[in-house]
C-alpha atoms as one frame of an Amber mdcrd trajectory, in Angstrom:
protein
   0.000   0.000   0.000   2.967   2.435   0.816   5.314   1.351  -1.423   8.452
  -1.191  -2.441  10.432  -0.207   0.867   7.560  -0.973   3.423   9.988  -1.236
   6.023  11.744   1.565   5.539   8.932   3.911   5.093   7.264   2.722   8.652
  10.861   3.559  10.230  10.159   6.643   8.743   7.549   7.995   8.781   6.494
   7.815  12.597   4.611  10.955  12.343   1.975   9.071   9.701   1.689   5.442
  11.895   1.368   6.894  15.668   3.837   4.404  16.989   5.887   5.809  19.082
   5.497   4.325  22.656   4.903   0.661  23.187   0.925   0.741  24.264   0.921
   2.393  20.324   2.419  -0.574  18.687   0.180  -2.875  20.881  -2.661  -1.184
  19.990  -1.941  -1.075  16.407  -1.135  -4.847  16.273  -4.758  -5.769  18.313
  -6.006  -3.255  15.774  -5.771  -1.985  12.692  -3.274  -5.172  11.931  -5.141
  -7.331  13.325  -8.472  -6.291  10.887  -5.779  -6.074   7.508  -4.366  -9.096
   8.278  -7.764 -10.951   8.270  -8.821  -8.860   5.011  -5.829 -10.076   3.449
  -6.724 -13.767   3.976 -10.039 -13.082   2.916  -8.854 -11.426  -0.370  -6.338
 -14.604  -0.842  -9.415 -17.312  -0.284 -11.339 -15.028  -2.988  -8.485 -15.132
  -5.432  -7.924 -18.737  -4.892 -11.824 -20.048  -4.635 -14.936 -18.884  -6.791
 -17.925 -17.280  -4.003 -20.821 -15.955  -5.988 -20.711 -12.219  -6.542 -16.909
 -12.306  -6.158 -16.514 -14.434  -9.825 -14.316 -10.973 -11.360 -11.860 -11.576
  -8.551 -11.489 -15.774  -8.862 -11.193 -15.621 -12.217  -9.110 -12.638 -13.026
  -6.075 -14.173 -10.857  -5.601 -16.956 -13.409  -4.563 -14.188 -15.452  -3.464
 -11.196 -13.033  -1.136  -7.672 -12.598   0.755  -8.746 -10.085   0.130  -9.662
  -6.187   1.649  -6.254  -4.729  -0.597  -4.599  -6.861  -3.625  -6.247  -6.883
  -3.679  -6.471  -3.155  -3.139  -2.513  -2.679  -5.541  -1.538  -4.691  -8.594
  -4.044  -2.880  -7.371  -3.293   0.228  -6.923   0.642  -0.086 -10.380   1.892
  -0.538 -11.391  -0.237   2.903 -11.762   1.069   6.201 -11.978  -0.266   9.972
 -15.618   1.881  10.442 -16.767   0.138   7.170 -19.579  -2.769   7.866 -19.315
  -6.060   5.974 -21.832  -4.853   3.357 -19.931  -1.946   2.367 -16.569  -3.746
   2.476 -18.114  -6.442   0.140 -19.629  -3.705  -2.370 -15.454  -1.868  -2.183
 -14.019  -5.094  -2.891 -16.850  -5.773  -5.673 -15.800  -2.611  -7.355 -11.684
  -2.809  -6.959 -12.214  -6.217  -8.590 -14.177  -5.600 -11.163 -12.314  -2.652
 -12.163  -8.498  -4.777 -11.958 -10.725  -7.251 -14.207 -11.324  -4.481 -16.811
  -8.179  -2.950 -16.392  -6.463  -6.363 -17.240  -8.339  -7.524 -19.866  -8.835
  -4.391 -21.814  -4.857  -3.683 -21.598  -3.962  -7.094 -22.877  -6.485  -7.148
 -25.718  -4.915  -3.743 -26.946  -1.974  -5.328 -26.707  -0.310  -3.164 -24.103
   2.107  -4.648 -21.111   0.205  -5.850 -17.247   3.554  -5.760 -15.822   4.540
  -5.075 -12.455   7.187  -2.506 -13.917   4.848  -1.272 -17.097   2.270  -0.247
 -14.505   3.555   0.235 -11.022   3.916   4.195 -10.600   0.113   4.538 -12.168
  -0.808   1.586  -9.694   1.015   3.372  -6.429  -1.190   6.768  -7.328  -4.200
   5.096  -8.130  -4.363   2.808  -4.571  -3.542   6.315  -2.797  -6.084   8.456
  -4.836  -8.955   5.690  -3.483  -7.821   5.398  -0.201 -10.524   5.245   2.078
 -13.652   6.172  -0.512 -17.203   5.660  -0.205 -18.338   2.793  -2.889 -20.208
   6.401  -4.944 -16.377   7.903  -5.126 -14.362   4.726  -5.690 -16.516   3.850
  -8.741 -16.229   7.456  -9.995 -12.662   7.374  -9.781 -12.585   3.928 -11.062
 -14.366   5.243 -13.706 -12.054   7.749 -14.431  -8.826   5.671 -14.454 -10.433
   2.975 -16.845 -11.244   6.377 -19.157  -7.552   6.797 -19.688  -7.510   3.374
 -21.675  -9.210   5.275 -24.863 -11.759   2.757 -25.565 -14.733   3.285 -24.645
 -17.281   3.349 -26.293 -16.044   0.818 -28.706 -14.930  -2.773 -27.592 -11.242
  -3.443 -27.320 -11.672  -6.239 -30.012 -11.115  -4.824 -33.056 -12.545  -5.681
 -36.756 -10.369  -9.060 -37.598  -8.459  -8.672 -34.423  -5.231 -10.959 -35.045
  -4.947 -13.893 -33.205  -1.570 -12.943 -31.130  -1.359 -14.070 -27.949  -2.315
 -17.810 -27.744  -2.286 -18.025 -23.859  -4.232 -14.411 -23.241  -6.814 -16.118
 -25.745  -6.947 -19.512 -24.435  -7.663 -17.619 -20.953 -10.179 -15.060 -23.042
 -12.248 -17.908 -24.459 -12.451 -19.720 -21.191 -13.814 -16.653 -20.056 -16.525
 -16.528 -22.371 -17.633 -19.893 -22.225 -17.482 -19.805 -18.152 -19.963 -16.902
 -18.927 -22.187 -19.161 -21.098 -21.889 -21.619 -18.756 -21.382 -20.608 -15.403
 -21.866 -23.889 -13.560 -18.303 -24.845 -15.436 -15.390 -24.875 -13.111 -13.577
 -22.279 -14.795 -10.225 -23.778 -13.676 -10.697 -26.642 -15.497 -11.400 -24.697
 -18.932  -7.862 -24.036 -18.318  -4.496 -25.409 -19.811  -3.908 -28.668 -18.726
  -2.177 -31.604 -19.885  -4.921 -33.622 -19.268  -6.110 -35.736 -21.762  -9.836
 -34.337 -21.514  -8.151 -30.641 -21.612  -9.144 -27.887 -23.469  -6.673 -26.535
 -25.908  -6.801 -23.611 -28.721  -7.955 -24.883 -32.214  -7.561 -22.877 -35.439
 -10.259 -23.799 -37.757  -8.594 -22.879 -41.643  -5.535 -22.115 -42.943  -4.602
 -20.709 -46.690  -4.928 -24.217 -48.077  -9.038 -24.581 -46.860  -9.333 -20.935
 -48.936 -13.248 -21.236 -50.379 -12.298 -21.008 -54.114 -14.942 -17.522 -54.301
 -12.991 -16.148 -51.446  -9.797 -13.635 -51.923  -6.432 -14.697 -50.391  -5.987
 -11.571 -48.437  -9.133 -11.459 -47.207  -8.979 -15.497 -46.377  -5.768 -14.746
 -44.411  -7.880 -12.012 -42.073 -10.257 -14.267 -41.302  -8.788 -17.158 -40.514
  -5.856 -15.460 -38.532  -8.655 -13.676 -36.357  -9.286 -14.718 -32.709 -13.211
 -15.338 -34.421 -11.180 -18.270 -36.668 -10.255 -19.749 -32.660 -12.316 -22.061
 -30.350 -11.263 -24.082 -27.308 -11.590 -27.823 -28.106 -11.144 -30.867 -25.804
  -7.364 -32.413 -26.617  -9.092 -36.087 -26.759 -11.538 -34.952 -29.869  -8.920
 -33.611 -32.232  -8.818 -36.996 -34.046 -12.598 -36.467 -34.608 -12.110 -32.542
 -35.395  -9.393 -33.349 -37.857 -11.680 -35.169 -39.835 -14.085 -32.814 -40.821
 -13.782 -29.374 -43.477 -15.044 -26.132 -43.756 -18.641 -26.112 -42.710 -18.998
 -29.100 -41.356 -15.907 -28.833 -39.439 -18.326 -25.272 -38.001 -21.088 -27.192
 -37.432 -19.698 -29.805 -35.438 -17.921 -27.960 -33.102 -21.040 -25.897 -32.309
 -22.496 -29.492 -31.753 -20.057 -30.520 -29.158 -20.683 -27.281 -27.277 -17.330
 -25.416 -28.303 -19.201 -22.351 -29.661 -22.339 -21.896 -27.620 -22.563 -17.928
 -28.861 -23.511 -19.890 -32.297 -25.888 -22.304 -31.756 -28.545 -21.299 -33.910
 -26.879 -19.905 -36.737 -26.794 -21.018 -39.708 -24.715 -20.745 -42.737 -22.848
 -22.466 -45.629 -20.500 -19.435 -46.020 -17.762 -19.711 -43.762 -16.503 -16.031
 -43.411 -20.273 -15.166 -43.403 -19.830 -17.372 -39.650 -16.544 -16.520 -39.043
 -18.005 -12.174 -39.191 -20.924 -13.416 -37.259 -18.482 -14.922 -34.668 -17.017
 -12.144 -34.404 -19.535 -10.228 -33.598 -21.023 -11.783 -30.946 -17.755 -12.523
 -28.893 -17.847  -8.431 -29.529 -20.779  -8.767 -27.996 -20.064 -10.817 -24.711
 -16.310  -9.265 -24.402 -18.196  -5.811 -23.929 -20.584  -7.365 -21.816 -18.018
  -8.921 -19.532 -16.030  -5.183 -19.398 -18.947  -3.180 -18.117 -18.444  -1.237
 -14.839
């Protein structure tokens, strides 16, 4: 919360922590320690076990900024007067918004690390130090401004596929929010046998004959030409071509946004796709 040199600030900064006799570093320890400490541990069991209304915070530390900032910035807004119902709604918000935050920087294909964001971090978790849920989500609001994309999604038209693990994570994402009674840790990478891995449907030899090279090279390169498929039914997958290839893995429950749809044109489903993973990547990013 104060910094890379805890220790040393404490030492000196006496002024700022009140301990200066030994009754003040008593109290502090049955105290304010005491009540950090045990919001700590409850942060950690949130990170490392999904509790309804706390999903943004499980699932976001399978792909996360890292642990001394995540933890400054739930803990920061929080304070000792606060009941349980307003510390649940502060953590609620600090989560959601490192969800956003995360996602949203990846997709545009910017850095999460500690060093790429640290100093931004350090001013945010002092700017929402001790707010009232109202304030913290305004200032929230304000810092997830500063990524530029709103009111469009991060996805872009075609968006490359660049990042096989970010998308692997991305897609579990989606389907956990299709299906939410999925353990989302087991839409994971594994090497399980039963594991899901990331399948490209084309490449330039499946080009439809009617169907430009350059524009067959956008679509199938795009994160739309991607779908998570169980490692034990690529022997079946491998099988199968162009639409039917579609079709089937919309059958096994690999696409779930496209059941419904249908199509013999392949970049007609490929833009439809698109579209609606638009559609549930925006939904999932709302503050």
């Amino acid at each position: 919360m104060i910094g890379t040199q805890f220790h040393s600030w404490v030492k000196n900064n006496p002024s700022k922590t009140f301990l200066k006799q030994s009754d003040d570093y008593y109290f502090f320890i049955r105290s304010d320690f005491d009540f950090f400490s045990n919001l700590y541990m409850r942060l950690f069991e949130l990170k490392t076990k999904e509790y309804e209304g706390f999903e943004d915070i499980y699932c976001s530390s399978f792909y996360p900024i890292a642990d001394s900032l995540s933890y400054p910035l739930l803990i920061s807004p929080i304070s000792k007067i606060d009941d349980s119902k307003v510390i649940d709604e502060k953590i609620k918000l600090t989560g959601k918004f490192i969800d956003i935050f995360t996602l949203t920087r990846v997709i545009i294909g910017k850095a999460i690390t500690q060093s790429t964001i640290r100093y931004s971090m350090y001013e945010l978790v002092k700017s929402i130090r001790n707010l009232e849920p109202k304030n913290l989500k305004e200032r929230l609001s304000t810092e997830l401004e500063k990524l530029g994309i709103k009111p469009y999604s991060p996805l872009s038209i075609l968006h490359r596929m660049d990042n096989w693990g970010f998308y692997h994570y991305l897609f579990a994402r989606l389907l956990h929010k299709q299906n939410p009674e999925n353990d989302f840790s087991s839409l994971l990478r594994s090497k399980k046998q039963n594991s899901l891995i990331l399948y490209k449907f084309f490449d330039i030899e499946d080009k439809p004959s009617d169907t430009e090279e350059i524009a067959w090279q956008l679509d199938f390169n795009s994160v739309a030409g991607h779908c998570l498929v169980r490692r034990n039914d690529l022997e079946n997958i491998t099988t199968k071509k162009g639409i039917k290839l579609l079709n089937y893995l919309v059958k096994q429950g690999y696409m779930p946004e496209m059941v419904g749809f249908e199509s013999e044109n392949i970049i007609d489903f490929i833009s439809t796709r698109e579209r609606r993973l638009r559609e549930l990547i925006d939904d999932i990013l709302k503050f």
